[in-house]
Structures are given as structure tokens and as C-alpha cells.
Wavefront OBJ file of the C-alpha trace (Angstrom):
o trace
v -152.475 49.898 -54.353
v -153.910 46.315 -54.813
v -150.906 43.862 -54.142
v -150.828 39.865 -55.547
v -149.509 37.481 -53.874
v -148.509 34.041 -55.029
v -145.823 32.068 -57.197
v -145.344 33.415 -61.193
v -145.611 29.173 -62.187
v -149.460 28.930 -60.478
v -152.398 29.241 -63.493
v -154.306 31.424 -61.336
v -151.329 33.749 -60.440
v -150.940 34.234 -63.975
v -154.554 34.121 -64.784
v -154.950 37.152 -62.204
v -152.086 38.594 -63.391
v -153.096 38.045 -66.864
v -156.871 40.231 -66.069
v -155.208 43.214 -63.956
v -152.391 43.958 -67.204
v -155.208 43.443 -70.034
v -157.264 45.899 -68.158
v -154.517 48.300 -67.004
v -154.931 48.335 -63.189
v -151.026 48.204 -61.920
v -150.075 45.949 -59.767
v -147.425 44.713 -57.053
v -146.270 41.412 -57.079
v -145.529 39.834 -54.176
v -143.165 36.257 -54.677
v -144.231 33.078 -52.181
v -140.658 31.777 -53.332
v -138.508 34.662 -52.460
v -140.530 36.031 -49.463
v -142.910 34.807 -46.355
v -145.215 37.192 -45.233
v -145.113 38.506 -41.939
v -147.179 36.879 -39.410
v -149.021 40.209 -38.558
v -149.842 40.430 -42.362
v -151.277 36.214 -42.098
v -153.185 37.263 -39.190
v -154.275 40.112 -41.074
v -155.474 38.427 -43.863
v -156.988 35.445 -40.865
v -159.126 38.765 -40.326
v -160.520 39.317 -43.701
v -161.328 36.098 -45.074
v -161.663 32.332 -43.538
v -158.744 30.677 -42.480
v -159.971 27.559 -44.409
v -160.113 29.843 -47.621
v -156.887 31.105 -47.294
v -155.438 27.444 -46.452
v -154.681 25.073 -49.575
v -155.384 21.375 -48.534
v -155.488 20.064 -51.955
v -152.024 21.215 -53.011
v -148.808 19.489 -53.496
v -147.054 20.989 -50.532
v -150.024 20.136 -47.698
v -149.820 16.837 -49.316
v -145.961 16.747 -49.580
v -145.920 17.974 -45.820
v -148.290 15.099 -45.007
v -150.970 17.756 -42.960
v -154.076 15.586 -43.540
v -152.709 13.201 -40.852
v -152.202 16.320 -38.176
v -155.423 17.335 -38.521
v -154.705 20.784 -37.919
v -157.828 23.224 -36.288
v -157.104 27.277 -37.901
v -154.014 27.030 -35.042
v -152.511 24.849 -36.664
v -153.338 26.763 -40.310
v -152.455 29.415 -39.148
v -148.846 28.460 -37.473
v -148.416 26.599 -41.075
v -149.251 29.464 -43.091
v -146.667 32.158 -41.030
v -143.568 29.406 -41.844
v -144.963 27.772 -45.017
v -146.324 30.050 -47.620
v -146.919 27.561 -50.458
v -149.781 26.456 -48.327
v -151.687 29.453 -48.993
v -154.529 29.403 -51.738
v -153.203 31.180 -55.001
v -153.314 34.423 -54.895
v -154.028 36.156 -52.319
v -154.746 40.149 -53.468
v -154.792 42.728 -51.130
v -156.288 45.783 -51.800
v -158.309 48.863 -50.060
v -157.790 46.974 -46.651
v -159.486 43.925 -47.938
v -158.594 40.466 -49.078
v -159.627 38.172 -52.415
v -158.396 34.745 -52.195
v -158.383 32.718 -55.521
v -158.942 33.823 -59.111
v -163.118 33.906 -60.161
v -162.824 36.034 -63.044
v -166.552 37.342 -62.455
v -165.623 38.535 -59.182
v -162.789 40.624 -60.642
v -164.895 42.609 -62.648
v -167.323 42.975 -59.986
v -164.421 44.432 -57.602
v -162.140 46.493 -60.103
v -163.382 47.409 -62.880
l 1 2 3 4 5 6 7 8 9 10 11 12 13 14 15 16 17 18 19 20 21 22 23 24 25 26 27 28 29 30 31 32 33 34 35 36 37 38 39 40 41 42 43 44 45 46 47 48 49 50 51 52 53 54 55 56 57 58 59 60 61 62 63 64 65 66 67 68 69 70 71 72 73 74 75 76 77 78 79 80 81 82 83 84 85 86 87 88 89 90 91 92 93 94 95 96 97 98 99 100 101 102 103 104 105 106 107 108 109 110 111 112 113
């Protein structure tokens, strides 16, 4: 089961979402704004892709949360990630025990179809 996780207002949640209906691969969707992921499932994800990937510093919420001045090392991230999830890189899909972080439509096809 490949899972998506993100907010339904981000372009490339819907983009992603937009790819896996027009090409019939189901999905669960996972909601930043009702849930936080588990810290086992962050460091999880920590696992399968880069920390800095994973980590948004160019949203509104790092910059809301004023981060840049903290100067966090992927401690920090991570400990921001586990209580924050807005900070995470839109979306984050899980699938086959791997993770994709972002939306590259090329890179879509390449994995599932």
C-alpha cells in the first residue's frame, strides 16, 4: 500500500494526488493537520532518505517558527519534525518500505507505473 502524506491545500500534495487517481494506483492519505506521525515512523523515514530532504527550510512554518536563527544540526530536524509536522517537505509517500519526498513527476512514472 503506498501511503501520502502531507496537507490537501499544498500544490504538490494535490499534484501527487492528482498523478496516483489519473493513473488508478489507490492511495492512503495521511493529514499533517489532523495527525503527527509517530516518532518511530520520522526516524523511519530519517532512515530512508536525508534528513535535510525530508526538512522544509523554505516554508512558512520554519520561517514562522524563526529556525534559521537556531541553526539546528539533523537533532534538531529531527526533534522539530516528531512535534512539528508542517516542517516536513510535501509529501512524503511511503511505499514498499521506502520513502519519496517531494513531487518530480518523472520520478513517479519511473517508480509506479
Amino acid at each position: 500500500m503506498i501511503t501520502v502524506y502531507g496537507i490537501k491545500t499544498c500544490g504538490s500534495v494535490q499534484k501527487a494526488l492528482k498523478f496516483f487517481k489519473e493513473n488508478n494506483i489507490e492511495v492512503d492519505f495521511f493529514d499533517f493537520k489532523k495527525d503527527t506521525p509517530s516518532a518511530q515512523k520520522v526516524k523511519s523515514w530519517t532512515q530512508k532518505s536525508d534528513i535535510n530532504i525530508l526538512f522544509n527550510s523554505k516554508g512558512t512554518k520554519y520561517k514562522t517558527l524563526q529556525l534559521k536563527e537556531l541553526n539546528l544540526d539533523e537533532n534538531g530536524k529531527f526533534e522539530w519534525l516528531c512535534k512539528e509536522p508542517m516542517l516536513f517537505k510535501r509529501p512524503v509517500i511511503e511505499f514498499d518500505d521506502k520513502v519519496l519526498v517531494a513531487f518530480n513527476e518523472d520520478m513517479y512514472k519511473e517508480t509506479f507505473l
